[in-house]
VMD Tcl script that draws the C-alpha trace (Angstrom):
set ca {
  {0.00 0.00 0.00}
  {1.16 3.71 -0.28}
  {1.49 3.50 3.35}
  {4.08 1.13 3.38}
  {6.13 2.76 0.62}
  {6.89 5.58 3.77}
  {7.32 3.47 6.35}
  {11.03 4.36 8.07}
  {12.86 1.47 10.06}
  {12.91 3.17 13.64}
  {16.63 4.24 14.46}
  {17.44 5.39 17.89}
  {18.50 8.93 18.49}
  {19.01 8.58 22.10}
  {20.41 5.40 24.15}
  {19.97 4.60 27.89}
  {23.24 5.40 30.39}
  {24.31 3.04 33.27}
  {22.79 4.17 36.59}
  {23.46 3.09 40.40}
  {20.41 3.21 42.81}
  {19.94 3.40 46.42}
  {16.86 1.78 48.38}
  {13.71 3.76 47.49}
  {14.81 6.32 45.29}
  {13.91 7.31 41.38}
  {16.10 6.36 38.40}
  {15.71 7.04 34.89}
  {16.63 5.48 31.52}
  {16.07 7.62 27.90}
  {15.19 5.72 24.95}
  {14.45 8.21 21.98}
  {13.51 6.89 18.76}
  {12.76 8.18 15.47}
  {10.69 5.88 12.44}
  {7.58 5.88 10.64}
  {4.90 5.09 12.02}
  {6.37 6.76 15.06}
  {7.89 3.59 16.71}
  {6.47 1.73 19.95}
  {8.95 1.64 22.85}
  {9.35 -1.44 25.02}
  {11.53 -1.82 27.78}
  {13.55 -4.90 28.67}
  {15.02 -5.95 31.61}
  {17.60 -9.59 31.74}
  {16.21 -9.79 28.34}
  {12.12 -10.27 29.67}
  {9.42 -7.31 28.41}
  {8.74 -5.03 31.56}
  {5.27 -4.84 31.94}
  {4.07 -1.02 32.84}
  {0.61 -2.72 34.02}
  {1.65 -4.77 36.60}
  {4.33 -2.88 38.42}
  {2.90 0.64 39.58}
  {6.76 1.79 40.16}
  {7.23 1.18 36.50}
  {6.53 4.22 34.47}
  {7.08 4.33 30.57}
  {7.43 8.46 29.53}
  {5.69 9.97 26.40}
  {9.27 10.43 25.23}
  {10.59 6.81 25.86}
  {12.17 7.67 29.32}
  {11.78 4.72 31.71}
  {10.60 5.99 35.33}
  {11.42 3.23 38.04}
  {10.19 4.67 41.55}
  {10.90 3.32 44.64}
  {13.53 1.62 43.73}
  {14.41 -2.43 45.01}
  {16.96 -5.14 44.79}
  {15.33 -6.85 42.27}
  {15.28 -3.65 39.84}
  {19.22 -4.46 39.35}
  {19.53 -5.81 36.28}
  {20.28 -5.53 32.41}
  {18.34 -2.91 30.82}
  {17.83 -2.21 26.69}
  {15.14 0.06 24.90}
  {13.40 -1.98 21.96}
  {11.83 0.26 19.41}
  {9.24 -1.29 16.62}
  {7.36 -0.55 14.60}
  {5.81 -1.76 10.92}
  {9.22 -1.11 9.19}
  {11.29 -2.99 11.77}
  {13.25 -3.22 15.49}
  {15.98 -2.03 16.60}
  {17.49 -2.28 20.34}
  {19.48 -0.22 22.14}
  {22.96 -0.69 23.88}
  {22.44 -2.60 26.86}
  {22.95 -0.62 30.58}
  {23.25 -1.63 34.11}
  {21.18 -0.85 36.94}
  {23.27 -1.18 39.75}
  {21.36 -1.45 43.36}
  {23.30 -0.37 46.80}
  {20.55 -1.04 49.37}
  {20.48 1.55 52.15}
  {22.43 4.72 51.22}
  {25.97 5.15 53.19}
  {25.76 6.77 56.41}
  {29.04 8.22 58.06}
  {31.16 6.01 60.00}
  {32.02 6.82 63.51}
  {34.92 6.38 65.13}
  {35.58 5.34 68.41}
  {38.49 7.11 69.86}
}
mol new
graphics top color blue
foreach p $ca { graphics top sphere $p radius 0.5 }
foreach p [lrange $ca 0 end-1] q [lrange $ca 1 end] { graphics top cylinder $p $q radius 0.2 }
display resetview
């Protein structure tokens, strides 16, 4: 169809960055993507599809940005952006979410 004739491959203009997490705080991972249609953006984590639906800490941005609140241990992982659409997929480098429990409190020292 004429439709098709357009259709653009999605190509990623913007990848994901490693990021280390303490207990309970917010981390973020961009994803932009470019393609026609405009592509979907799926998020995995140790290579399984995150599902936005079933984790309320899981947010998916309208620019691609993955939103994990509330961070826990089992967050830590492998992360890549997937971007499809008609045309094609194409993934992202893959980043680490590194996970460091409590954050450090000062030692004392006991003269």
């Amino acid at each position: 169809t004429p439709e098709e004739l357009d259709c653009e491959r999605p190509r990623i203009t913007s990848e994901p960055q490693d990021a280390d997490v303490t207990s309970g705080n917010t981390v973020f991972f961009t994803c932009r993507a470019e393609g026609n249609p405009k592509p979907e953006i799926i998020w995995l984590r140790n290579n399984n599809e995150l599902s936005m639906k079933t984790d309320s800490r899981l947010n998916l941005l309208d620019d691609g940005t993955l939103m994990i609140q509330n961070t826990q241990e089992t967050d830590q992982g492998i992360y890549q952006c997937m971007a499809k659409n008609v045309a094609g997929q194409v993934k992202t480098q893959e980043v680490t979410l590194r996970y460091f429990g409590s954050p450090a409190r000062p030692a004392f020292v006991i003269q």
